[in-house]
N, CA, C and O atoms as a DFTB+ gen file, in Angstrom:
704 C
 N C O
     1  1     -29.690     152.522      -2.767
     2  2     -28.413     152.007      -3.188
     3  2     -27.316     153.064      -3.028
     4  3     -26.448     153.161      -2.162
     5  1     -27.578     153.812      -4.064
     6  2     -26.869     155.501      -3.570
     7  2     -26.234     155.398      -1.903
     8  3     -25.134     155.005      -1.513
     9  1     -27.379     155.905      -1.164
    10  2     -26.801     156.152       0.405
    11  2     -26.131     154.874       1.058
    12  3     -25.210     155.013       1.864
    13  1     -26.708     153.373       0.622
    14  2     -25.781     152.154       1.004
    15  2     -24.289     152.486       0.605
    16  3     -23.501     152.593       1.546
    17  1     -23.923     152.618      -0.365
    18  2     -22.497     152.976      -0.964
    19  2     -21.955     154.502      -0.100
    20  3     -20.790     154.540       0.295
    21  1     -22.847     155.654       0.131
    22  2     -22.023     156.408       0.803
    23  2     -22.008     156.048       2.401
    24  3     -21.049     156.457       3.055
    25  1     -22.724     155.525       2.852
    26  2     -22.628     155.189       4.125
    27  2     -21.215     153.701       4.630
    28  3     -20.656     153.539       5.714
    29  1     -21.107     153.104       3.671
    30  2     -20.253     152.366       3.515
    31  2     -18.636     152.900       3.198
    32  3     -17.548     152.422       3.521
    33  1     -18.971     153.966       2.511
    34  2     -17.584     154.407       1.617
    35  2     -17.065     155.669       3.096
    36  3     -15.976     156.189       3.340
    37  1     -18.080     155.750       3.628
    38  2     -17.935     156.829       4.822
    39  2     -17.492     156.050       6.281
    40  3     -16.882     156.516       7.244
    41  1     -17.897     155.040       6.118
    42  2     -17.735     153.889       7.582
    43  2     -15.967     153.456       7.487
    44  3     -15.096     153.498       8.357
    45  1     -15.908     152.996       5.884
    46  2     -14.121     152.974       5.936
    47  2     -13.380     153.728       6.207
    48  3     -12.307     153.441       6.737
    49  1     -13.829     155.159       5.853
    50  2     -12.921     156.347       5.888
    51  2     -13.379     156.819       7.371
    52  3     -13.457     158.046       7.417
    53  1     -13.657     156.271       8.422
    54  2     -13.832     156.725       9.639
    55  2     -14.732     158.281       9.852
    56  3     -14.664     159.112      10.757
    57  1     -15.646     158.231       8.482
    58  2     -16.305     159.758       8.573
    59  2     -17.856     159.472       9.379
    60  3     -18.377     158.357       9.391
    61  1     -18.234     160.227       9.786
    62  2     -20.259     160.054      10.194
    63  2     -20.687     160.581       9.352
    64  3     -20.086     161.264       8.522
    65  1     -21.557     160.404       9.405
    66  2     -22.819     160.864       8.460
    67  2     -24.097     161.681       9.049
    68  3     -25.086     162.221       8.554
    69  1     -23.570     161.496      10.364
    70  2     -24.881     162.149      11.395
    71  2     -25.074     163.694      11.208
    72  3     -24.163     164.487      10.973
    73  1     -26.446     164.008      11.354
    74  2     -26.755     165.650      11.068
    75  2     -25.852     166.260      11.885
    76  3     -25.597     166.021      13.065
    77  1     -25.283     167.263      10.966
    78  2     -25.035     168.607      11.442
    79  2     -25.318     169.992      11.164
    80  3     -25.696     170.344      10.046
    81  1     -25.072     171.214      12.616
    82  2     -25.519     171.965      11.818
    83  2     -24.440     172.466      10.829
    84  3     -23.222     172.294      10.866
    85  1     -25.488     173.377       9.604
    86  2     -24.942     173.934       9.035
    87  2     -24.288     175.132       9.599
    88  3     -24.553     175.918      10.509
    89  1     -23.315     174.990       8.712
    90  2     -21.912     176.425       9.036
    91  2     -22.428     177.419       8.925
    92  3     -22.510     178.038       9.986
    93  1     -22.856     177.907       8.051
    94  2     -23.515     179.320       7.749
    95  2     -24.317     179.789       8.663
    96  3     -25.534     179.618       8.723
    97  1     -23.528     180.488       9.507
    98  2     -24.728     181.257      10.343
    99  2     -26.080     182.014       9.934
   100  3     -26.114     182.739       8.940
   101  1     -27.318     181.777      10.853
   102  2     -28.380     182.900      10.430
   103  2     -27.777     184.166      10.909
   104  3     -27.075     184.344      11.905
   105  1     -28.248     185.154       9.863
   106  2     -27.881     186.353      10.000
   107  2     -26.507     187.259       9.001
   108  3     -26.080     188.413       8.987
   109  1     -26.201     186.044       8.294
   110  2     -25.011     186.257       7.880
   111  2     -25.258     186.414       6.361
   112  3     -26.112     185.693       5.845
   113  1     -24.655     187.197       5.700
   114  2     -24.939     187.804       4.084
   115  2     -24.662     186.043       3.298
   116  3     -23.675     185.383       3.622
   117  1     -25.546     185.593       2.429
   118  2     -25.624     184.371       1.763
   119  2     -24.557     185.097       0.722
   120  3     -24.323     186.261       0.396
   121  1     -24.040     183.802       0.376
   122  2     -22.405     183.982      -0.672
   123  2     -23.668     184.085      -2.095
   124  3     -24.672     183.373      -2.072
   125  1     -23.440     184.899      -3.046
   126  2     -23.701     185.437      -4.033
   127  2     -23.208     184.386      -5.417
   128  3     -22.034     184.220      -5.747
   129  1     -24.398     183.756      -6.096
   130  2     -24.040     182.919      -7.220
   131  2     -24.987     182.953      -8.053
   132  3     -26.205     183.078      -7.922
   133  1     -24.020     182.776      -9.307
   134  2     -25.262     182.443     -10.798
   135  2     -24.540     181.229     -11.538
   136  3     -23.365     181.178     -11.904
   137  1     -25.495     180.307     -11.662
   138  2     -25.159     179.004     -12.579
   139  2     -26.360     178.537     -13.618
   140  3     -27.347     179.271     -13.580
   141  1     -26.406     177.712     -14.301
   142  2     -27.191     176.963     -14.788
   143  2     -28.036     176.152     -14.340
   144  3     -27.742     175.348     -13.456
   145  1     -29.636     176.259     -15.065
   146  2     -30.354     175.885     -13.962
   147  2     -31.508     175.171     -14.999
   148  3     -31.589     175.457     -16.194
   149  1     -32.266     174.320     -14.398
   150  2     -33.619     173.801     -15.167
   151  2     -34.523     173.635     -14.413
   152  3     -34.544     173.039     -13.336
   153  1     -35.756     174.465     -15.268
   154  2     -36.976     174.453     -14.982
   155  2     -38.124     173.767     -16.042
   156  3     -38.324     174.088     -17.213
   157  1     -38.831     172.684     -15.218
   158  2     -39.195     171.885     -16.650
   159  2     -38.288     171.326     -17.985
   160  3     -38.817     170.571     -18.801
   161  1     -37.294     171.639     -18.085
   162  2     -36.465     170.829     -18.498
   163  2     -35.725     171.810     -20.041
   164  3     -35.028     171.478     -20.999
   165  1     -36.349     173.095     -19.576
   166  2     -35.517     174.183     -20.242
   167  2     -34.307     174.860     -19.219
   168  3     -34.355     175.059     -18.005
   169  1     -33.159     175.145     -20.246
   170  2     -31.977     175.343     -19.416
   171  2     -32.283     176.807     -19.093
   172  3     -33.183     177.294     -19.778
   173  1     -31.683     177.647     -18.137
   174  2     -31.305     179.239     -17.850
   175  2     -30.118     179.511     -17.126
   176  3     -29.106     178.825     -16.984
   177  1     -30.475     180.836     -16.616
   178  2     -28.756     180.862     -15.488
   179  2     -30.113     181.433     -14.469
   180  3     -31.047     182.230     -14.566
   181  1     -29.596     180.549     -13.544
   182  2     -29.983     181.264     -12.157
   183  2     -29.570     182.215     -11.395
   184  3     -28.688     181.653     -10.744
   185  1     -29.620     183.298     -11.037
   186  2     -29.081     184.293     -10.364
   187  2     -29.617     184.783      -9.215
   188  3     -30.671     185.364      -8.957
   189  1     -28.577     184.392      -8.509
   190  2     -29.419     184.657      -6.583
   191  2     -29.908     186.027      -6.246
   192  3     -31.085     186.245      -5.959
   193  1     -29.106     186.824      -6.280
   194  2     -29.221     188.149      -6.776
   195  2     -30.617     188.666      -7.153
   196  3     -31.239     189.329      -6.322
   197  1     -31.096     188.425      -8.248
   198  2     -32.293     188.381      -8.863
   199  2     -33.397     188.104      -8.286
   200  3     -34.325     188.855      -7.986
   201  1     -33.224     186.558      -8.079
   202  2     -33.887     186.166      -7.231
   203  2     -34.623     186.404      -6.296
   204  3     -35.789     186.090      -6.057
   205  1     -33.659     187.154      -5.613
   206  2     -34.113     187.670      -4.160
   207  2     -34.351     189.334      -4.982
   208  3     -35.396     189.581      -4.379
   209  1     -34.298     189.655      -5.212
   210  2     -35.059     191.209      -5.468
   211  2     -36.978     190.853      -6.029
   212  3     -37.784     191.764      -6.222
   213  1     -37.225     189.725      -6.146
   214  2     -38.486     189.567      -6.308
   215  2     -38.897     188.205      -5.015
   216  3     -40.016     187.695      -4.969
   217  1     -37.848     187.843      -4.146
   218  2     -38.462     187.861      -2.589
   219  2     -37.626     186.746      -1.958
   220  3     -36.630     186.400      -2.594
   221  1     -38.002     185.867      -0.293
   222  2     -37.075     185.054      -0.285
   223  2     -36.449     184.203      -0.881
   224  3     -36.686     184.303      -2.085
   225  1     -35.811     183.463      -0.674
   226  2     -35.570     182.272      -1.739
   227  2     -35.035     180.809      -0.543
   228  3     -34.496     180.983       0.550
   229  1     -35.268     179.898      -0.959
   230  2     -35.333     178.774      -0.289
   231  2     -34.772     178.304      -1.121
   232  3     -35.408     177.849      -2.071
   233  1     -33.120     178.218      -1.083
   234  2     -32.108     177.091      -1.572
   235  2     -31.588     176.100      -0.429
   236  3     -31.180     176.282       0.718
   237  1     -31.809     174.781      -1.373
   238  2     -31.453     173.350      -0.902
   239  2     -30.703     172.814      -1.874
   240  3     -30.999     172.815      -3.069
   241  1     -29.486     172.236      -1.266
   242  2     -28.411     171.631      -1.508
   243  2     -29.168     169.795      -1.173
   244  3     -29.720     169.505      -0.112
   245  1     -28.988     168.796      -2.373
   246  2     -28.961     167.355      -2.210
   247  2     -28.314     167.045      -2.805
   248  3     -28.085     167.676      -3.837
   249  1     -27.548     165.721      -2.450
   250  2     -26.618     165.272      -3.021
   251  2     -26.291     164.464      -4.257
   252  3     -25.120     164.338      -4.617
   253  1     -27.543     163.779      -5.077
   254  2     -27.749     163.255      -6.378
   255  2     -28.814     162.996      -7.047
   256  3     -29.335     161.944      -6.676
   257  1     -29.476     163.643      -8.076
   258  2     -30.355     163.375      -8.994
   259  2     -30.774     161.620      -9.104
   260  3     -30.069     160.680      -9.472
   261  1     -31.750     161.636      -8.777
   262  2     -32.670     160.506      -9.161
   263  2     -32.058     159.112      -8.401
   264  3     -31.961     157.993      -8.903
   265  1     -31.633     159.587      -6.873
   266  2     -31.189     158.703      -6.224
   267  2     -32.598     159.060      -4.830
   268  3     -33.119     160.173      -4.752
   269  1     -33.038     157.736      -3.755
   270  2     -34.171     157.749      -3.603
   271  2     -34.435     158.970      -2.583
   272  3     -35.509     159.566      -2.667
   273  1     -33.288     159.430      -1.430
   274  2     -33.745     160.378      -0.833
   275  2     -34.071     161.815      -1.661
   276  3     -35.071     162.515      -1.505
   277  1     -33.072     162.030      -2.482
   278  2     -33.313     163.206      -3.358
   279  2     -34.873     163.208      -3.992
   280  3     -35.654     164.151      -3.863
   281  1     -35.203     161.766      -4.808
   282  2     -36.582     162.286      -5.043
   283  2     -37.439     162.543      -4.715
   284  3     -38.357     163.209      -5.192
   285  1     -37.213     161.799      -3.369
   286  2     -38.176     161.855      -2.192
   287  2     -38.588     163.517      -1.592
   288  3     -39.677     164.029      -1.332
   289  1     -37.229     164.023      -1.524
   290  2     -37.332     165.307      -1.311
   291  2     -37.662     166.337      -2.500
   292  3     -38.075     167.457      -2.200
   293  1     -37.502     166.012      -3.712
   294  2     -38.012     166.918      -5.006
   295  2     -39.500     166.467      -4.992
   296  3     -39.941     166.838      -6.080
   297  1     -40.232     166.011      -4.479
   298  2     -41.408     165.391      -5.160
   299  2     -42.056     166.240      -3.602
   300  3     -43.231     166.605      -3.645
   301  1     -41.338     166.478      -2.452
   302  2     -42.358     167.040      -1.317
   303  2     -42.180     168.627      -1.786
   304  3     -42.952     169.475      -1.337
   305  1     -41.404     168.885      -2.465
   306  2     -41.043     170.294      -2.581
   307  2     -41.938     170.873      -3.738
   308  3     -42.413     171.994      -3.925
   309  1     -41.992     169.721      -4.429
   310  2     -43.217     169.915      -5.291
   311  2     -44.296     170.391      -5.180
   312  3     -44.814     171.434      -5.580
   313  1     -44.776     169.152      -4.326
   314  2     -46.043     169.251      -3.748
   315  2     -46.566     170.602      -3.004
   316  3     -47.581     171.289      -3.128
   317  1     -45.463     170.668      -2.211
   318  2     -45.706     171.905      -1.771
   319  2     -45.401     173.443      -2.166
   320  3     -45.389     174.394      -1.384
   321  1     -45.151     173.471      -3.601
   322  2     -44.559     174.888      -4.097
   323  2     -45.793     176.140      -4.294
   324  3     -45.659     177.316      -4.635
   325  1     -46.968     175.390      -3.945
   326  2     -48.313     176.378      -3.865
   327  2     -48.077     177.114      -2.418
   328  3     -48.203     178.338      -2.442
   329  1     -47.788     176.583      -1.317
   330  2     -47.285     177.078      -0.067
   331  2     -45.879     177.818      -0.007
   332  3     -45.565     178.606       0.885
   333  1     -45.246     177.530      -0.855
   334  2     -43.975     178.549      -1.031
   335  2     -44.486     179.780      -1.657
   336  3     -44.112     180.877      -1.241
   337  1     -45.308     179.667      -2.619
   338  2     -45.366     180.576      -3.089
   339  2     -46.473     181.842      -2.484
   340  3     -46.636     182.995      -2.880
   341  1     -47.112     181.094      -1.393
   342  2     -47.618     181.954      -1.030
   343  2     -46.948     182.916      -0.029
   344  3     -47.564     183.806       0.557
   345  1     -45.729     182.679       0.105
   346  2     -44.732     183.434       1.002
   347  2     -43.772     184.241      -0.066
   348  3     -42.890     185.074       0.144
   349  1     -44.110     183.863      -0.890
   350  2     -43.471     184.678      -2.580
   351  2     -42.170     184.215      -2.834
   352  3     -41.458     184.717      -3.704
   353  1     -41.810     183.236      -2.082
   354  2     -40.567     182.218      -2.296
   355  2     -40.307     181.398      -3.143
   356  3     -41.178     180.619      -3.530
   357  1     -38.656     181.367      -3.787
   358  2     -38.494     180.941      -5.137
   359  2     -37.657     180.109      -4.283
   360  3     -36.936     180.417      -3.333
   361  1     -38.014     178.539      -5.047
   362  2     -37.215     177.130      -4.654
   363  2     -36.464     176.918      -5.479
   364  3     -36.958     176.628      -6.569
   365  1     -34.698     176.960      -5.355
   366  2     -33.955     176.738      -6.329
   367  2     -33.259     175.470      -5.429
   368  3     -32.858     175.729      -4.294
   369  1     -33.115     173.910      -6.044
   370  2     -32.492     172.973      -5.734
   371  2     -31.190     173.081      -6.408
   372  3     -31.238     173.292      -7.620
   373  1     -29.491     172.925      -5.588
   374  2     -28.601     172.686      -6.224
   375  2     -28.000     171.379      -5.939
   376  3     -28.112     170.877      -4.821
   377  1     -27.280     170.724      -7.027
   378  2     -26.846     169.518      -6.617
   379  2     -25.306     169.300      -7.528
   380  3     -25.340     169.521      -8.738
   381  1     -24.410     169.002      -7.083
   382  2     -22.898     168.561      -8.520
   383  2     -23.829     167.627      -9.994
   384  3     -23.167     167.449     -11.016
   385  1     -24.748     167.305      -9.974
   386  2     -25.391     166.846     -11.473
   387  2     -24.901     167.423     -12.519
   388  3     -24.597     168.588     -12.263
   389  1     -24.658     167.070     -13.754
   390  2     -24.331     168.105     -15.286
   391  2     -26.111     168.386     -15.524
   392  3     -27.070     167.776     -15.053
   393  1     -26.064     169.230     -16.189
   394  2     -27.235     170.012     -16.415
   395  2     -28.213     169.312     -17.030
   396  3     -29.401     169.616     -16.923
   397  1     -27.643     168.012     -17.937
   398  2     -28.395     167.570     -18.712
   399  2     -29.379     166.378     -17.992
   400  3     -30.514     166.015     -18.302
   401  1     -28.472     165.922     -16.900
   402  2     -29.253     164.980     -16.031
   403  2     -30.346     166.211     -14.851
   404  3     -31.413     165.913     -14.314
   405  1     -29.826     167.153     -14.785
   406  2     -31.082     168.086     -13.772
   407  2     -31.793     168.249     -14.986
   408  3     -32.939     167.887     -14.721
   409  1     -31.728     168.678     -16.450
   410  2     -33.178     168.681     -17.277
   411  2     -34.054     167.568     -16.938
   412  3     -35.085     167.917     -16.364
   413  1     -33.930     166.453     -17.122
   414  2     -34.659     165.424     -16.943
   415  2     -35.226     165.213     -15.665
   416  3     -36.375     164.783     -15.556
   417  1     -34.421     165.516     -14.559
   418  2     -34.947     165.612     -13.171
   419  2     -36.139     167.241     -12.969
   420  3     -36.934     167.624     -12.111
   421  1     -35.927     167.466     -13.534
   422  2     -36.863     169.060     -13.207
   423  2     -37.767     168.789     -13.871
   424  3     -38.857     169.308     -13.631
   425  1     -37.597     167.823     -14.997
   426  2     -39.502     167.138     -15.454
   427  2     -40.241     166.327     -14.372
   428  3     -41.309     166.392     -13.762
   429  1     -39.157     165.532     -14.430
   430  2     -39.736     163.743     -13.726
   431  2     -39.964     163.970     -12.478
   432  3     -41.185     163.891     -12.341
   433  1     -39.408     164.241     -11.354
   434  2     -39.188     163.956      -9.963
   435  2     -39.897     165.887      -9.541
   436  3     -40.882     166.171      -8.860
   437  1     -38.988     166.779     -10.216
   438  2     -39.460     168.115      -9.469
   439  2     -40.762     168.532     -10.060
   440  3     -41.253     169.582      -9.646
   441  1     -41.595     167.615     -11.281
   442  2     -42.509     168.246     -11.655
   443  2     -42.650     168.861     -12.182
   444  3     -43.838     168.842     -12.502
   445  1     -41.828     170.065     -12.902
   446  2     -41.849     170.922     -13.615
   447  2     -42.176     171.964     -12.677
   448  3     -41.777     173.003     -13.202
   449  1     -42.736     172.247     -11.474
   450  2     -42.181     173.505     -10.486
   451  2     -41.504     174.021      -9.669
   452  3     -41.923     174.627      -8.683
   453  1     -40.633     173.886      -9.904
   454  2     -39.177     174.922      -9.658
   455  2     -37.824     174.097     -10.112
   456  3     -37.782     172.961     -10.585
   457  1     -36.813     174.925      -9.857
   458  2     -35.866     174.763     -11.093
   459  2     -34.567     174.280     -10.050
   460  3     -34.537     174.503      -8.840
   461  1     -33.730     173.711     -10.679
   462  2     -32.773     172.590      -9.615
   463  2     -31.362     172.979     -10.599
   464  3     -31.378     172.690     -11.795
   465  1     -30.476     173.479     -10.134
   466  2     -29.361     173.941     -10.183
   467  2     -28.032     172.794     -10.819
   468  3     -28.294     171.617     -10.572
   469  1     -26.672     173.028     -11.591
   470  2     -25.866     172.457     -11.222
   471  2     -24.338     173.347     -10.898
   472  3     -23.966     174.496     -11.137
   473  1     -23.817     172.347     -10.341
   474  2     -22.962     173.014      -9.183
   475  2     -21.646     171.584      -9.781
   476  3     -20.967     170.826      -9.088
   477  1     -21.693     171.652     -10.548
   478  2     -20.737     170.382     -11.122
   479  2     -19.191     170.132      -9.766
   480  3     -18.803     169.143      -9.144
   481  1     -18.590     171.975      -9.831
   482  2     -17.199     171.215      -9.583
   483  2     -17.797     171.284      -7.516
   484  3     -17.139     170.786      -6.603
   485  1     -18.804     171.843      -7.393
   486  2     -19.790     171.814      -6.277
   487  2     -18.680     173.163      -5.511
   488  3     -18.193     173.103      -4.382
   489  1     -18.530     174.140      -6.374
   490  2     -17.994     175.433      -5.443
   491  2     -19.632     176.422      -4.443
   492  3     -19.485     177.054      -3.397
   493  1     -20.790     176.268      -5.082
   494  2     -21.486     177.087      -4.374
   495  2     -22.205     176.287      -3.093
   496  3     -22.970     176.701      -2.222
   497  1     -21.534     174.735      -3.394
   498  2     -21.969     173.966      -2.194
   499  2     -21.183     174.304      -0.839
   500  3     -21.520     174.299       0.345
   501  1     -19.486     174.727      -1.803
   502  2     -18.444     174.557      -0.764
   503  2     -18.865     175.698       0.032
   504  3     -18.856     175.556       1.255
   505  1     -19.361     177.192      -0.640
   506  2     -19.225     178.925      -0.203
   507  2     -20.807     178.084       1.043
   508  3     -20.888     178.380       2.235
   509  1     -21.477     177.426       0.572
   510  2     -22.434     177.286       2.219
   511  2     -22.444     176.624       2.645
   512  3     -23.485     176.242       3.179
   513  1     -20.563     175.534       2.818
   514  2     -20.325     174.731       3.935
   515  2     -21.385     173.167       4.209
   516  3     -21.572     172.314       5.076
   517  1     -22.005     173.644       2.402
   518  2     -22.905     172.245       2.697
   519  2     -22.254     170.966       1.239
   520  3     -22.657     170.815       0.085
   521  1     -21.436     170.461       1.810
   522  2     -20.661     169.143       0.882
   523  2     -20.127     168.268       2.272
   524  3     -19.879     168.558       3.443
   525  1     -20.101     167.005       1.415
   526  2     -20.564     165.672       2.106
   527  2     -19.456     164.770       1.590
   528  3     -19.584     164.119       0.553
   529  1     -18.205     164.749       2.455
   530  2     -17.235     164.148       1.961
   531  2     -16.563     164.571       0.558
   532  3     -15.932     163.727      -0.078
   533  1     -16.675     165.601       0.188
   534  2     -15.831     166.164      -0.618
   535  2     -16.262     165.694      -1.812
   536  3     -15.542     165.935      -2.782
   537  1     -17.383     165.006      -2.001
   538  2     -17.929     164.600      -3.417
   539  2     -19.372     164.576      -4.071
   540  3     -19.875     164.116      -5.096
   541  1     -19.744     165.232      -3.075
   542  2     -21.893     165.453      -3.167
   543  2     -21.399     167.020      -2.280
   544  3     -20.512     167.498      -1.573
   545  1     -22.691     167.329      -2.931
   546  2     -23.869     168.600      -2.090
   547  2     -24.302     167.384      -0.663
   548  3     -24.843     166.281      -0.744
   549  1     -23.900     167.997       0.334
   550  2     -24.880     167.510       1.348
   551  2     -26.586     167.928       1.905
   552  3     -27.084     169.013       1.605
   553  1     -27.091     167.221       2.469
   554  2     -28.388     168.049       2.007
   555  2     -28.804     169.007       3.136
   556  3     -29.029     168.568       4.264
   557  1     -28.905     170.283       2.845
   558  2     -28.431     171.115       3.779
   559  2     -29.886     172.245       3.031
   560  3     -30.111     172.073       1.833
   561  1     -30.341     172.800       3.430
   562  2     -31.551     173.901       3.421
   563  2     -31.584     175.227       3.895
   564  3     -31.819     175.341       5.098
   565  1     -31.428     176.129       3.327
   566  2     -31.408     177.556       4.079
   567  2     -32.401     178.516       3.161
   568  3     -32.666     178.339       1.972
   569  1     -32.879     179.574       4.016
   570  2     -33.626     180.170       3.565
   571  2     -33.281     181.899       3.893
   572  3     -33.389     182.399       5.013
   573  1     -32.858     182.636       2.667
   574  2     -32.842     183.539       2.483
   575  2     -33.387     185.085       2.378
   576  3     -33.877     185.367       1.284
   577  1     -33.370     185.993       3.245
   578  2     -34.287     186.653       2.987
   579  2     -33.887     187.589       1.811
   580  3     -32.730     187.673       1.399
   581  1     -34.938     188.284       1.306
   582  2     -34.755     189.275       0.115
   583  2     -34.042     190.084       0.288
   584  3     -34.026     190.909      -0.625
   585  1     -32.973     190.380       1.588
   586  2     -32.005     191.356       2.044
   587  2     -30.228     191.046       1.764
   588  3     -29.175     191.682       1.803
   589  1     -30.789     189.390       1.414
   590  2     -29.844     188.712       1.159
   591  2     -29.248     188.136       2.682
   592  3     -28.215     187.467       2.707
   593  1     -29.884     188.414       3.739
   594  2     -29.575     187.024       4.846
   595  2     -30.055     185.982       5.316
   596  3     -31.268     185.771       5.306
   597  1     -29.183     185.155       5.808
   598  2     -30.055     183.932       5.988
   599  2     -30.662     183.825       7.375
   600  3     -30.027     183.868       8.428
   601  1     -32.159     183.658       7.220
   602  2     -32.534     183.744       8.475
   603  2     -32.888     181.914       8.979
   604  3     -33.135     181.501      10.112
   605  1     -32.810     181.260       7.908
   606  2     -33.166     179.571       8.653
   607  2     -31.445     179.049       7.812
   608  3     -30.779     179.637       6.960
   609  1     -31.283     178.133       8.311
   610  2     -30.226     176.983       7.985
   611  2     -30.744     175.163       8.311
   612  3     -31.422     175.145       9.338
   613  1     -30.624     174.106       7.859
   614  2     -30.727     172.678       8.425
   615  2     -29.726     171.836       7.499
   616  3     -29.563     171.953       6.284
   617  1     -29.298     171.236       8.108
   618  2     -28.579     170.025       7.292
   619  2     -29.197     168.452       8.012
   620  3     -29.511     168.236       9.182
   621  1     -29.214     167.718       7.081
   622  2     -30.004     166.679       7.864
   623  2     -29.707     165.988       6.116
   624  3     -29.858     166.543       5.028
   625  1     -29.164     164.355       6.511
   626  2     -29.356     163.515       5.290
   627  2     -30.905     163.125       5.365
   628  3     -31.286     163.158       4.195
   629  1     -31.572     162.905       5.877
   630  2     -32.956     162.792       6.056
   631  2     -33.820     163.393       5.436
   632  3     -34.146     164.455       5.965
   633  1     -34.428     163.089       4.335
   634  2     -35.386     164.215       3.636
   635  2     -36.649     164.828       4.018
   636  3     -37.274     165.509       3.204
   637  1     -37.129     164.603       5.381
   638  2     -38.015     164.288       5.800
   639  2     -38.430     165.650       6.514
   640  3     -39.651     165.635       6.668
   641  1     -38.012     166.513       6.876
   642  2     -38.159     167.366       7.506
   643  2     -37.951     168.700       6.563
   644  3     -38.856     169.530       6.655
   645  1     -37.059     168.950       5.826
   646  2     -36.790     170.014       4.847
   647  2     -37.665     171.027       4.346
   648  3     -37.462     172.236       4.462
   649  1     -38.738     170.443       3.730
   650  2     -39.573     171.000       3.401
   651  2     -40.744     171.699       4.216
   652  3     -41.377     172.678       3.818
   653  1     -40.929     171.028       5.434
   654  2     -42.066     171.540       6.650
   655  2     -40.800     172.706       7.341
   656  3     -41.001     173.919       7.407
   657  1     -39.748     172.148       7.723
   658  2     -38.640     173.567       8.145
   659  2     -38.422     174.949       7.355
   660  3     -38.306     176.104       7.766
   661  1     -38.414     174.562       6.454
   662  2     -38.306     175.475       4.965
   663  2     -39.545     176.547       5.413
   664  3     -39.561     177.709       5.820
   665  1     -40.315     175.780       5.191
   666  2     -41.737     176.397       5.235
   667  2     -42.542     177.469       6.666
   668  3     -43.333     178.406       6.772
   669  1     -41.890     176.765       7.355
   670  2     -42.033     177.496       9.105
   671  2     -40.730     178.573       9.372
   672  3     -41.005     179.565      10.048
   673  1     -39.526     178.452       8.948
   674  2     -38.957     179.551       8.760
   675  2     -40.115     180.873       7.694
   676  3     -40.748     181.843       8.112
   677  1     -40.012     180.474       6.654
   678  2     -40.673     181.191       6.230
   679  2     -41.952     181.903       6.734
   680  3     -42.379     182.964       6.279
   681  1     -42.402     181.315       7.546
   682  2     -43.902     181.819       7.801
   683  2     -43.307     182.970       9.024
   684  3     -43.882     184.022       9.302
   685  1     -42.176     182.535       9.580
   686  2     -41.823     183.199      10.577
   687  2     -40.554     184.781      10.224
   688  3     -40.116     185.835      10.687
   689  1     -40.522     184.053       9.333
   690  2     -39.950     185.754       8.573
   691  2     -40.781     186.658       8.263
   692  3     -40.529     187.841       8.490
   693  1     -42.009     186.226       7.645
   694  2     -43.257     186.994       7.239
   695  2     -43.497     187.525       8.402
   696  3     -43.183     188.705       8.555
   697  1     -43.996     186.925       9.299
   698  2     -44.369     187.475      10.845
   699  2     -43.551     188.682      11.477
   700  3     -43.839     189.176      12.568
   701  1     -42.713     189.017      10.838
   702  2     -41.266     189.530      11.288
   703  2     -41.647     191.304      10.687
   704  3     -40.800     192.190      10.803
């Protein structure tokens, strides 16, 4: 329902919706942020920073809590956070949600392993060029190394791929 309404609200306004890439070049220092965050459905501040001093980090930008591509994509990220972690990679999801609707989503849909961000007025969406008509996180994936650059980028409304890309960057940084 969600994507019927933006695909519609995007067809009037003469916008596409078709993948692009993301702006953020690989190679380029990731913009530096700390917000509020839930894991299992306790609040914290997330700090990228941090983050990455205990290893890559694999932040993904989607555009709404408990709408069907998003869960679709929290529930593969899930699944697969035993394979992130074996690359020592921390999955932080951000999305414009208020915090209180990502508590409930970081139980239900993310499982309770790993922690999903909010980005309300969506400024750390804007600093990585991943927002979607000026009113969602678009869903956009990059992966960070612990140096603080980004060595993968994808944007794709499609949830379908994110998580296997995510994951093959990663294996290929290790290799590195």
């Amino acid at each position: 329902m969600f994507f019927t309404r933006l695909l519609a609200v995007a067809a009037l306004a003469g916008l596409s919706l078709a993948p692009a890439a993301a702006a953020l070049d690989t190679g380029v220092k990731a913009p530096d942020f700390s917000t509020q965050a839930s894991l299992g459905g306790k609040v914290f501040t997330f700090d990228l920073k941090a983050a990455l001093a205990k290893g890559p980090v694999v932040l993904y930008f989607y555009p709404a809590a408990f709408t069907s591509g998003c869960t679709l994509e929290a529930h593969d990220f899930a699944d697969h956070i035993d394979d992130f972690k074996k690359y020592g990679a921390t999955v932080i999801g951000v999305s414009g949600d208020d915090i209180e609707k990502l508590d409930k989503f970081s139980v239900s849909e993310c499982r309770s392993k790993f922690a999903v961000a909010s980005d309300k007025d969506l400024k750390i969406a804007k600093s990585y060029d991943a927002v979607l008509m000026n009113a969602y996180a678009n869903r956009t994936s990059y992966v960070i190394a612990p140096d603080g650059k980004i060595v993968y980028s994808y944007t794709a409304l499609d949830p379908g791929k994110h998580v296997a890309n995510t994951l093959d960057a990663l294996k290929k940084l290790e290799a590195k």
